[in-house]
C-alpha positions as CSV (number, residue, x, y, z in Angstrom):
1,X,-1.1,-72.6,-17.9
2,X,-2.7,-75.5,-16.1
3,X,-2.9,-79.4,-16.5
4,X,-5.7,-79.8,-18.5
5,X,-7.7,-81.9,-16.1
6,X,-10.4,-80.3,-14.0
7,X,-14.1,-78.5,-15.0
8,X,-16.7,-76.6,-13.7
9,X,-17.5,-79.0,-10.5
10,X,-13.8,-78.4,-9.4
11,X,-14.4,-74.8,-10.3
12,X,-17.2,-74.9,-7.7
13,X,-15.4,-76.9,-5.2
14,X,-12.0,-74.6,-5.4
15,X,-12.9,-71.3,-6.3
16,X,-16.5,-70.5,-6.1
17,X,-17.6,-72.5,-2.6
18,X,-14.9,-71.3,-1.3
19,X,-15.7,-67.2,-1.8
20,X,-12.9,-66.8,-4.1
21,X,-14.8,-66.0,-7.5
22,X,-14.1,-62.5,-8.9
23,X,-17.3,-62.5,-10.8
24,X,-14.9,-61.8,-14.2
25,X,-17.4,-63.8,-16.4
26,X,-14.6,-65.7,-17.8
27,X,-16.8,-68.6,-17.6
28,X,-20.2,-68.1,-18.6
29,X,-21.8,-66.7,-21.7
30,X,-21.1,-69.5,-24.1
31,X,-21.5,-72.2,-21.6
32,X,-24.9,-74.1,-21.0
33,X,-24.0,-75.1,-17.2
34,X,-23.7,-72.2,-16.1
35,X,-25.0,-68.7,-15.6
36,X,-24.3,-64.9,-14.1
37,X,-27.6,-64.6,-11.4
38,X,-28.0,-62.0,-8.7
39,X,-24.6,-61.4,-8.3
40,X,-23.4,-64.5,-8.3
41,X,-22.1,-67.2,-10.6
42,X,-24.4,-70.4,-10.3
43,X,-24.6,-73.6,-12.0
44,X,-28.2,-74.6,-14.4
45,X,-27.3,-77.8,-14.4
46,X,-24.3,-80.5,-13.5
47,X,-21.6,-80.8,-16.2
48,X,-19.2,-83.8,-16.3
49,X,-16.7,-82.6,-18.5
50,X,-13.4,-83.0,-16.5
51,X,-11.3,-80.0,-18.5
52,X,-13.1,-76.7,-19.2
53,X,-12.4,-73.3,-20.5
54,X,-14.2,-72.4,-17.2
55,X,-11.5,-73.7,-15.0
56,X,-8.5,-72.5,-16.9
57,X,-9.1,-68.9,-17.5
58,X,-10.4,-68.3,-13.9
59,X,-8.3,-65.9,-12.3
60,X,-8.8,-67.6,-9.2
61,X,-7.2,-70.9,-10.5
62,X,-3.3,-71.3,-11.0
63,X,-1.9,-68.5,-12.5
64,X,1.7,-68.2,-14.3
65,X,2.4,-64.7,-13.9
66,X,5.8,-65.1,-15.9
67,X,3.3,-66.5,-18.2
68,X,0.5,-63.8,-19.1
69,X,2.9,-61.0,-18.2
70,X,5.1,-62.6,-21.0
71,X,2.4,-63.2,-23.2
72,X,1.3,-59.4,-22.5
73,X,4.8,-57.5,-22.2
74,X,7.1,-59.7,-23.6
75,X,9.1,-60.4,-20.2
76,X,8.7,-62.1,-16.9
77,X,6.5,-60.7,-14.3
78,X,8.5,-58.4,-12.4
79,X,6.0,-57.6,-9.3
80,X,6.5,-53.9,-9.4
81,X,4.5,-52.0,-7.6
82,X,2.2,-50.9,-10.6
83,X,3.6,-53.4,-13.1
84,X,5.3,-53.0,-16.5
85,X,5.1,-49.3,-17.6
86,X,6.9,-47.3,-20.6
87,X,4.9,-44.0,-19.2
88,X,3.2,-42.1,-17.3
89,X,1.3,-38.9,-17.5
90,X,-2.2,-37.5,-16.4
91,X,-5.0,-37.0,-18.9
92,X,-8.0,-35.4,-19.8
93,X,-10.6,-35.5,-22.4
94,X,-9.9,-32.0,-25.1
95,X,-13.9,-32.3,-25.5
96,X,-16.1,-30.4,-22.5
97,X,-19.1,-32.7,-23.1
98,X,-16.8,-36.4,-22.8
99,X,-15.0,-34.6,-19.7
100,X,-19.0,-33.9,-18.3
101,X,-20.2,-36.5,-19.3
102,X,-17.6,-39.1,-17.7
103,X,-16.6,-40.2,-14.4
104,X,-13.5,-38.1,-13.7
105,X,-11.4,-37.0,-17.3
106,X,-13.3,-38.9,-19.5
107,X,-9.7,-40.3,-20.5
108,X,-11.1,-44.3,-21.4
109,X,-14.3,-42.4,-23.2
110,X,-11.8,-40.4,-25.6
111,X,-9.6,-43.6,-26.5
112,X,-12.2,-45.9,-27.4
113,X,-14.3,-43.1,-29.9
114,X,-10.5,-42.8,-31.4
115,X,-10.0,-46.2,-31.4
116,X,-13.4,-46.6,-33.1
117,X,-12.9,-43.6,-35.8
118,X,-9.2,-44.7,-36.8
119,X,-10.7,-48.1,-37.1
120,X,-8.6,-49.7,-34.5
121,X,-11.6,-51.2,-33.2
122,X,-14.9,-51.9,-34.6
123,X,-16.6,-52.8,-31.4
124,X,-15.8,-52.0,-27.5
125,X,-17.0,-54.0,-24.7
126,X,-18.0,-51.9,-21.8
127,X,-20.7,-51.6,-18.8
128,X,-23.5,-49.3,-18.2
129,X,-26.0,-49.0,-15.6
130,X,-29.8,-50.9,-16.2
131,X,-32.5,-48.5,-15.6
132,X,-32.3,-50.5,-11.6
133,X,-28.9,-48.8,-11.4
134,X,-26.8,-52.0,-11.9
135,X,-24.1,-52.9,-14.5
136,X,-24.5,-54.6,-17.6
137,X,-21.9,-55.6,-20.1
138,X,-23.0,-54.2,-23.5
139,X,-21.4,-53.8,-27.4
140,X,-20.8,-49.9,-28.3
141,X,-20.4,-49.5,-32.0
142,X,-20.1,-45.6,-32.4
143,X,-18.6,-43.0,-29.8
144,X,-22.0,-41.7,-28.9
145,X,-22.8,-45.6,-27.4
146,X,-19.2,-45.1,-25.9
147,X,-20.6,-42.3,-23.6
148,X,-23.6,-44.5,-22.6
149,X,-21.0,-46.3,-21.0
150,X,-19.4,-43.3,-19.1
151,X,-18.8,-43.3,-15.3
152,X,-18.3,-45.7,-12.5
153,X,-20.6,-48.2,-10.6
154,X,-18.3,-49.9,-8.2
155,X,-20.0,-53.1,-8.5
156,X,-18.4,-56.5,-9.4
157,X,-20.0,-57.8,-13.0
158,X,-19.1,-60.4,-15.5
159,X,-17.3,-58.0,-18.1
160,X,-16.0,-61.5,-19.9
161,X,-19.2,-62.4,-20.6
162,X,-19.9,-60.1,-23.0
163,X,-16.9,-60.9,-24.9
164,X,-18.3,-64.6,-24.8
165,X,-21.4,-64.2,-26.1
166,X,-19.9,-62.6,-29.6
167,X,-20.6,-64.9,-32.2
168,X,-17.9,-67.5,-32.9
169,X,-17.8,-66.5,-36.5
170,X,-16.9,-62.2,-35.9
171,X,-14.2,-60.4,-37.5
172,X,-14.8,-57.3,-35.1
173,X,-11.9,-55.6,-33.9
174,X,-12.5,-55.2,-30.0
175,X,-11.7,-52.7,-27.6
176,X,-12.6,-53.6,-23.9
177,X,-12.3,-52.2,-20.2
178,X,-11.5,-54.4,-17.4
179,X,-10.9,-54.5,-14.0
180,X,-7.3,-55.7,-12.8
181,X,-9.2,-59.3,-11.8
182,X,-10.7,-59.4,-15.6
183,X,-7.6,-58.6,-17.0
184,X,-5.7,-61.4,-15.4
185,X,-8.9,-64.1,-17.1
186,X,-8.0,-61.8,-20.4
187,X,-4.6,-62.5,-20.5
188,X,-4.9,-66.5,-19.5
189,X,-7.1,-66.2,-22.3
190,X,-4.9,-64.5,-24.8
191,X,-1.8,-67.3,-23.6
192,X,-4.3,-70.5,-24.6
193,X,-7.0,-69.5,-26.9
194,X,-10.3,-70.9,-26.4
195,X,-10.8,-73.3,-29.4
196,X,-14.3,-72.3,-30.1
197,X,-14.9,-69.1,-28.6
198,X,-14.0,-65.2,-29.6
199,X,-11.4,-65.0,-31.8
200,X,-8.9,-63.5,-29.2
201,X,-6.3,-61.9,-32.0
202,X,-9.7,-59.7,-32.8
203,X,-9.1,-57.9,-29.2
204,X,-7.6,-55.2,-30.0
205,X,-7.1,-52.6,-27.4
206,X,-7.0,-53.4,-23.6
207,X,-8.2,-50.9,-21.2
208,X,-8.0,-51.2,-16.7
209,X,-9.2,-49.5,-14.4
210,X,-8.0,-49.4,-11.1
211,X,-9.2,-51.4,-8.4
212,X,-9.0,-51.7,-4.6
213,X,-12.2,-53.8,-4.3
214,X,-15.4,-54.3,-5.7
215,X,-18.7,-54.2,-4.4
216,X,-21.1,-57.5,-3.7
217,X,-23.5,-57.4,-6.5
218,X,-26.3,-58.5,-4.5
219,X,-25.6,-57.5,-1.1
220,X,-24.3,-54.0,-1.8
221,X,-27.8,-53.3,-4.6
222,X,-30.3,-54.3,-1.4
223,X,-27.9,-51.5,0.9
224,X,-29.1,-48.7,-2.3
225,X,-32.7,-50.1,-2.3
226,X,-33.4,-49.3,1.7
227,X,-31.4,-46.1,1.0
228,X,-32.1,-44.4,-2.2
229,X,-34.5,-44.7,-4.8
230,X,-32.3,-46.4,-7.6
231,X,-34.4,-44.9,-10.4
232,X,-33.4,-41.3,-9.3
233,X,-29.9,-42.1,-8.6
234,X,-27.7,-40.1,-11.7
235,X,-24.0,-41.3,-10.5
236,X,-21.8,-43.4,-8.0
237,X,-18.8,-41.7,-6.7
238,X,-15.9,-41.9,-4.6
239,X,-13.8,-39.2,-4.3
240,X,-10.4,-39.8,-3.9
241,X,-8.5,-39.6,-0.4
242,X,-8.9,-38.1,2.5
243,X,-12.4,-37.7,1.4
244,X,-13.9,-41.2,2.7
245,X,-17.4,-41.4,1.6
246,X,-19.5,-42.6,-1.2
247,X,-21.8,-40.5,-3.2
248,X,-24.6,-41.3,-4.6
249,X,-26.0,-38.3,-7.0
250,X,-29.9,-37.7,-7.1
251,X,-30.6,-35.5,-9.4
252,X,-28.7,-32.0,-8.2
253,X,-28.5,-33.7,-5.1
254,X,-25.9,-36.0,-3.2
255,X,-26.7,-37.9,-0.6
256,X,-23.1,-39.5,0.9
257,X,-22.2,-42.7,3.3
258,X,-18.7,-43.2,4.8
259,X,-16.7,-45.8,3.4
260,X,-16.5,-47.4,6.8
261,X,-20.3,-48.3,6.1
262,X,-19.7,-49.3,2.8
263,X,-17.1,-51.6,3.2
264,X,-19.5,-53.7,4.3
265,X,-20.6,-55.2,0.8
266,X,-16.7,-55.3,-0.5
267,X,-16.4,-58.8,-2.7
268,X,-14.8,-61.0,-0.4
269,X,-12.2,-62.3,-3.2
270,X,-10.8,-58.8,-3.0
271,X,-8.7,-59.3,-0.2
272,X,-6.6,-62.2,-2.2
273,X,-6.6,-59.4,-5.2
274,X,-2.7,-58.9,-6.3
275,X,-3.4,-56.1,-8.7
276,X,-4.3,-53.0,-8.2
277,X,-3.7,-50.8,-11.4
278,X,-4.7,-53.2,-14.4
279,X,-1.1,-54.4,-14.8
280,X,-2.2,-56.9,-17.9
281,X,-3.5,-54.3,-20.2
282,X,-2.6,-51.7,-22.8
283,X,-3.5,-48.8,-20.8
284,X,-4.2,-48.7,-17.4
285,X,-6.6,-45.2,-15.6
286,X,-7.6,-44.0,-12.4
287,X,-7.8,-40.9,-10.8
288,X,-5.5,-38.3,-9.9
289,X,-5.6,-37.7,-6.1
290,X,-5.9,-33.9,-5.5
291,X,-6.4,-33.1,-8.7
292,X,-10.4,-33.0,-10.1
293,X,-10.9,-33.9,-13.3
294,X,-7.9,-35.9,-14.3
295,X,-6.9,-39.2,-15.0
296,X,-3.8,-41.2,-13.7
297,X,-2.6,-43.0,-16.8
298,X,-0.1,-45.5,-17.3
299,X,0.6,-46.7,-20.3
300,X,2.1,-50.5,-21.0
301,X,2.3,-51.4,-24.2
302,X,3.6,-50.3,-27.8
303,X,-0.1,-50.4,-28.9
304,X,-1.2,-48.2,-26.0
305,X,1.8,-45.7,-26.9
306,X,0.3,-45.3,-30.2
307,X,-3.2,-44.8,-29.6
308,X,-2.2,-42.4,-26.1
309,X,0.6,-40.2,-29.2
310,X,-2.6,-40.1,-31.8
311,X,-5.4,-39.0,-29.2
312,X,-2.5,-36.3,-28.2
313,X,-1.9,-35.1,-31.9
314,X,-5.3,-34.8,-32.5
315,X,-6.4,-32.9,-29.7
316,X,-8.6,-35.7,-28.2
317,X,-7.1,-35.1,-24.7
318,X,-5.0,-33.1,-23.1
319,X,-1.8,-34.7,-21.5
320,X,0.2,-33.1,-18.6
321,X,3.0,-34.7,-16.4
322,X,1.7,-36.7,-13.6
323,X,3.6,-34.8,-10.2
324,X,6.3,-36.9,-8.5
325,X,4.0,-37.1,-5.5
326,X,0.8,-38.4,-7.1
327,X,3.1,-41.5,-8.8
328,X,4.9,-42.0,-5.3
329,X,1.3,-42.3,-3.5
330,X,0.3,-44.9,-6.7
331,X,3.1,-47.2,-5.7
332,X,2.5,-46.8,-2.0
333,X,-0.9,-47.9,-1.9
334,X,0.0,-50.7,-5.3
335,X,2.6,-52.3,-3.3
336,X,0.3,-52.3,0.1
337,X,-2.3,-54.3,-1.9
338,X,0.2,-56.5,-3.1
339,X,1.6,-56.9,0.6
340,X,-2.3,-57.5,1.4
341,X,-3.6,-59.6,-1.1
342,X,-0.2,-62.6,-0.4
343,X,-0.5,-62.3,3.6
344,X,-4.4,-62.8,3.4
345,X,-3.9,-65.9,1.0
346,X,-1.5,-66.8,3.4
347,X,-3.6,-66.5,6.6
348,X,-6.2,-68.4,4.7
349,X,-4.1,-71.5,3.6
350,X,-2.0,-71.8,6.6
351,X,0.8,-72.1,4.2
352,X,3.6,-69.4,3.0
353,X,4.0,-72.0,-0.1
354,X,0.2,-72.1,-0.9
355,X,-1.0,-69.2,-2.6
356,X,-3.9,-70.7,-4.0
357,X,-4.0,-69.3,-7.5
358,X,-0.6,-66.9,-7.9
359,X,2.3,-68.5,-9.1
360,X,5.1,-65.8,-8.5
361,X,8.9,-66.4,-7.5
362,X,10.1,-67.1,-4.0
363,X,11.9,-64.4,-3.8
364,X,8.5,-61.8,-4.6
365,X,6.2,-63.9,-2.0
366,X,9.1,-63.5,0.9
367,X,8.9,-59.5,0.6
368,X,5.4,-59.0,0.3
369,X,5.2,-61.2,3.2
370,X,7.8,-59.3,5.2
371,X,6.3,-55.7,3.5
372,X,4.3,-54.1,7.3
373,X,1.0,-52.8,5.9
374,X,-2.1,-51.1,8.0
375,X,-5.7,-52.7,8.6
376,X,-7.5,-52.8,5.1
377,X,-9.2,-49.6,4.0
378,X,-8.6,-47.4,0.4
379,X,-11.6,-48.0,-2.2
């Protein structure tokens, strides 16, 4: 994937000085140099290795694409709008409580109890809010910890950690949900193992969610403290389009913001984001647009067939056809963030041949750069 020759001080000087980190937490949690603090990733103390597991599964350093999306689907990356998909439906949880209990179908809720009862899994790495309303990676080991997990916070945090910090010596099967930039540092990870880290044959299952951008840890938590009381806040929300406005529910109550305000506290990194839908996963969910209480799912590997087939057999959701419309929209708004994320990188560099991290063909970098897109909005 890379040359071998750089560590966590040209980390720093390439990626995280220069606004570009994701906050994937690809590189902390089983390193003593450095640490996840208020949002950001900082360094404890100065490290002089000069190769590192920090620098190489970043996935703001060089990144193959032919590579991971090999390593992932078995074929070269082919810059699709939504990436390498053998379906698509939309999905619902069967049970009334997952469905009421989770962000929009409950649809990532159902597949990891499943994968947890079959014994797919033995373990699923996941977020939940802290009693201060932010996220935190944490280890569910039953489906009733899987629902502690339920719903959205729209704040960038260091899902890789988590996997990190298992002990070197597990033989837990994992399940895990990732954002699209997480999945990218998953997938580096899965093409060069980490010597003497997590086992990465032990993950499992592979779940995205889709992402426009994330919000600033620490920028976007002081915005809910002079607004809201985070202790009485129940759920984040953002309804999909035309709505444009972020809820935040207080106990029967929501109080909403427009989007316009909160864009505010968007990750900065996000605007050199290629991926919108999770394309380096299993199973990739969203929301349906115009349809409450369903997921968009797409599902990319043979291993996400099988688990989507059994939750259907079983009754564990419900599975309709996604309307041509809805998948048209997808790819619209996929292929603008594409379009986005290359120009941006491009502005940035001053360079059409220096994409910083994304190594994709000519021939892909030519028609995002000629692909018209509108000022940045979406969530």
């Amino acid at each position: 994937m890379v040359t071998k020759t750089k560590g966590v001080g040209d980390l720093f000087k390439e990626v995280i000085d220069k606004g570009l980190c994701a906050v994937c937490g690809a590189c902390v949690g089983d390193c003593p140099y450095m640490v996840f603090y208020r949002g950001k990733i900082r360094m404890l103390d100065f490290c002089n290795r000069t190769e590192g597991h920090c620098y190489e599964y970043c996935p703001r350093t060089f990144t193959d694409m032919d590579a991971i999306s090999d390593k992932i689907h078995g074929m070269p990356y082919i810059g699709d709008e939504i990436g390498t998909v053998r379906k698509v439906l939309m999905a619902r949880a069967g049970d009334g409580k997952t469905r009421a209990k989770a962000q929009y179908g409950g649809t990532v809720s159902t597949l990891l109890s499943l994968a947890l009862d079959n014994g797919l899994i033995d373990a699923a790495i996941l977020s939940k809010n802290t009693d201060d309303k932010l996220p935190a990676g944490f280890v569910a080991r039953s489906p009733v910890q899987v629902l502690e997990g339920a719903g959205s916070n729209y704040m960038a945090y260091p899902a890789l950690e988590t996997l990190n910090r298992m002990p070197r010596d597990s033989k837990d099967r994992l399940g895990i949900v990732v954002t699209p930039c997480q999945a990218i540092a998953l997938a580096k990870m899965k093409v060069s193992p980490p010597s003497q880290r997590v086992n990465m044959d032990n993950v499992r299952l592979s779940i995205g969610l889709f992402c426009t951008w994330a919000l600033a840890y620490d920028r976007f938590y002081e915005f809910i403290k002079n607004n809201v009381s985070p202790a009485k806040i129940k759920k984040f929300d953002i309804p999909p389009p035309p709505a444009n406005r972020f809820d935040f529910y207080i106990g029967k109550e929501v109080k909403s913001f427009s989007l316009d305000e909160i864009r505010k506290y968007r990750m900065s990194t996000c605007a050199y984001c290629l991926d919108m839908t999770a394309e380096f996963t299993d199973i990739s969910v969203g929301s349906v647009e115009g349809i409450e209480g369903w997921n968009t799912v797409l599902v990319r590997t043979q291993r996400g067939m099988d688990i989507i087939d059994d939750a259907q057999k079983k009754g564990k959701l419900e599975i309709k056809e996604l309307p041509a419309q809805n998948l048209v929209h997808l790819k619209e708004a996929a292929l603008i963030k594409k379009a986005r994320a290359v120009q941006a990188i491009v502005e940035k560099t001053g360079d059409r041949n220096n994409l910083i991290y994304l190594g994709i063909s000519d021939k892909l970098r030519e028609k995002l750069l000629a692909h018209r897109v509108t000022p940045q909005g979406g969530h």
